[in-house]
C-alpha positions in Angstrom: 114.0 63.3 121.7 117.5 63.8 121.6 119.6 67.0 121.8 122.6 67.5 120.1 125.3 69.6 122.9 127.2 71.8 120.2 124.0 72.0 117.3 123.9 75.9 117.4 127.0 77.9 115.8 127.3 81.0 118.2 129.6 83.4 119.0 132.9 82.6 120.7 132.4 84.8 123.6 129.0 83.6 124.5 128.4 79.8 125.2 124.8 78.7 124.7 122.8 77.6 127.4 121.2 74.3 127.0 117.2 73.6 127.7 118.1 72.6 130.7 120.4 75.2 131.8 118.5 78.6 131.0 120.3 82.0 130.9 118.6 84.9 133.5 116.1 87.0 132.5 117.9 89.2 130.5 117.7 93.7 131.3 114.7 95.1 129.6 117.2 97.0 127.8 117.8 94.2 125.4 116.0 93.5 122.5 116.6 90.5 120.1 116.7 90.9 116.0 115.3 87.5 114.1 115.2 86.5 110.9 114.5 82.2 109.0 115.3 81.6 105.5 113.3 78.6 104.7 112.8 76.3 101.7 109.3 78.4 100.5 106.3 80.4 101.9 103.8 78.1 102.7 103.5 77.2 106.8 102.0 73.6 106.2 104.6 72.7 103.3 107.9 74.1 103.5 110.4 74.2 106.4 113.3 76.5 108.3 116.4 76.1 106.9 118.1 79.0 108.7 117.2 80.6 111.6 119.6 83.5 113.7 119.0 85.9 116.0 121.5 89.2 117.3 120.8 90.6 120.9 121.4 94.0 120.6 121.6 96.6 123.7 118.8 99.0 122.9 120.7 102.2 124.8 124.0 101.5 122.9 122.8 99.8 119.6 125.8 97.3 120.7 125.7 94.1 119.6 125.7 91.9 122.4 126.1 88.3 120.9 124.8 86.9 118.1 124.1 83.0 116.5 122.8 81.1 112.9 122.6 77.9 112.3 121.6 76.0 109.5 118.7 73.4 109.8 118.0 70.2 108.0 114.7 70.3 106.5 114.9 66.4 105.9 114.1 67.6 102.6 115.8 68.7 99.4 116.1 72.0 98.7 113.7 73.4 96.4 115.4 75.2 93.1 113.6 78.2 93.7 114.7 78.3 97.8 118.0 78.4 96.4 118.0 80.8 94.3 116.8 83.0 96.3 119.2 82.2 99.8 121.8 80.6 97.9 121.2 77.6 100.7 121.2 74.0 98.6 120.6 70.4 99.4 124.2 69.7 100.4 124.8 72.5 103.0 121.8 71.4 105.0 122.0 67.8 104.4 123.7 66.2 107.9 123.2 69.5 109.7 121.1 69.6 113.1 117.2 69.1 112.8 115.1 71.8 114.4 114.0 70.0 117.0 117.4 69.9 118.9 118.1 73.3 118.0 115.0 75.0 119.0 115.4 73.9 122.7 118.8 76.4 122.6 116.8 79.2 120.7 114.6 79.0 123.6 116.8 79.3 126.3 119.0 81.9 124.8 115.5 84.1 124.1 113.3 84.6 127.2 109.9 84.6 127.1 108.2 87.8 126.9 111.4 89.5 124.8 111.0 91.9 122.5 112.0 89.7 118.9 111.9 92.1 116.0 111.8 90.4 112.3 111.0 91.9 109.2 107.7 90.6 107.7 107.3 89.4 111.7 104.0 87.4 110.6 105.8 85.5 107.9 109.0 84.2 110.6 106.2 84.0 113.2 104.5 81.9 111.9 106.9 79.0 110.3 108.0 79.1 113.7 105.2 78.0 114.9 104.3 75.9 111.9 108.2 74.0 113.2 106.9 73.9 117.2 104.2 72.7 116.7 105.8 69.6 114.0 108.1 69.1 117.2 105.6 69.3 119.7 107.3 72.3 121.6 105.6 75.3 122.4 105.7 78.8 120.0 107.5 81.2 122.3 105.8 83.6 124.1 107.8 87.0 122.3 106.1 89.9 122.1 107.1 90.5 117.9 107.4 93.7 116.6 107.3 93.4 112.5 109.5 96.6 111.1 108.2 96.4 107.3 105.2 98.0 109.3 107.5 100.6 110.8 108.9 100.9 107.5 105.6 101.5 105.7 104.5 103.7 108.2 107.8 105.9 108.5 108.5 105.5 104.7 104.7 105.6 103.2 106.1 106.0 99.6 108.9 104.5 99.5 109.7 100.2 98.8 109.7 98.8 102.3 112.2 95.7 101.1 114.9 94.6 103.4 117.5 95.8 100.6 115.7 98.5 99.2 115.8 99.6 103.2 119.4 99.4 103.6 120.2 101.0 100.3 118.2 104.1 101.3 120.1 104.3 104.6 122.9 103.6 103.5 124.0 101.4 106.3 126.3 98.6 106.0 124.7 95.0 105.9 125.6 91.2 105.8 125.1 89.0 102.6 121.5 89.6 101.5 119.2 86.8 102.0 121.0 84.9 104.6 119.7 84.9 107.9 122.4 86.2 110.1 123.3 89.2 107.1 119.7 90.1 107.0 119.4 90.1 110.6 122.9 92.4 110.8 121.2 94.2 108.4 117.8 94.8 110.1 119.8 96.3 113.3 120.9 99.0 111.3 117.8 99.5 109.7 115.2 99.6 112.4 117.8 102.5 113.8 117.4 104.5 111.2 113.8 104.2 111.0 113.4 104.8 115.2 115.3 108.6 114.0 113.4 109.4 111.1 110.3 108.3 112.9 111.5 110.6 116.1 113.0 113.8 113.3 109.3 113.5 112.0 107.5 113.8 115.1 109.8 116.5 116.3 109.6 118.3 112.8 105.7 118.1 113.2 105.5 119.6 116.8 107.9 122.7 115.4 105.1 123.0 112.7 102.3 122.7 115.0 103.6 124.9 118.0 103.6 128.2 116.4 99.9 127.6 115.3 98.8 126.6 119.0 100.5 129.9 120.9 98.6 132.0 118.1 95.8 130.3 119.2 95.9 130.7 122.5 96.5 134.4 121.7 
């Protein structure tokens, strides 16, 4: 099983560790952002195309480093893939496969991290579906899925990744690409955190008033 050295595009500032060579367990303060674009929805069938991932400093919503790389699926494309992700048959064709990339996801994610994707159980899962092809093991993240933040902050409202960042009105990458989903999502799951604090403080204002009459 061999690993390519450079098979994960990441930024400048922040060398990849290899499988061999893991990073320290990283502050509790940091949570990880995670989204795939693969060639369809079905965990048997279809395959990761894209994975990337942001480690974001939950105190200071900075951005600590960030990485995407595209994956070849040793499969074509399908038309409808590409229409969605704009990803083709030639921009995968030659890259890395996922089983020497995964071993650098891995050591760059420790286990027990809190990995937040939107639709978790969807990325979840073709993980998995790719581990288990490869004969590595699914990571042991705890995954937090923010469409069920979304629907539970935002009952009423579409709970779509764009929809999401039109309502915010936060800035995004390109739509439907991992790493501008996942730059996307940051923003996001901020905004949702607030409202989902604003509602809970609006509610105790509401209630308080009602419990000192009470007590009365």
């Amino acid at each position: 099983m061999s690993l390519s050295k450079n098979v994960w595009a990441h930024h400048p500032s922040v060398p990849l560790a290899t499988a061999e060579q893991r990073l320290p367990t990283q502050a509790p303060d940091t949570i990880y952002f995670l989204d795939t674009e693969t060639t369809g929805l079905s965990r048997t069938v279809d395959r990761v195309v894209e994975i990337a991932i942001a480690a974001v400093d939950r105190r200071t919503w900075t951005v600590l480093w960030q990485a995407s790389q595209l994956i070849d699926p040793t499969c074509s494309m399908p038309s409808h893939a590409t229409k969605v992700n704009g990803i083709t048959t030639a921009m995968v064709r030659g890259k890395p496969h996922f089983v020497d990339v995964w071993p650098r996801v891995a050591a760059r994610v420790p286990n027990g991290a809190l990995v937040i994707a939107h639709n978790a159980p969807f990325d979840r899962g073709m993980i998995a579906a790719e581990c288990d092809r490869t004969r590595y093991p699914a990571p042991s993240w705890a995954w937090e899925d923010s469409r069920a933040l979304a629907k539970q902050v935002l009952p009423d409202r579409s709970h779509k990744l764009q929809d999401l960042r039109d309502l915010f009105r936060v800035d995004g990458g390109k739509a439907h690409r991992a790493m501008g989903d996942v730059l996307t999502l940051v923003s996001i799951y901020r905004a949702l955190l607030e409202r989902q604090l604003d509602d809970a403080a609006h509610a105790e204002a509401n209630v308080a008033p009602l419990l000192k009459g009470r007590a009365a």
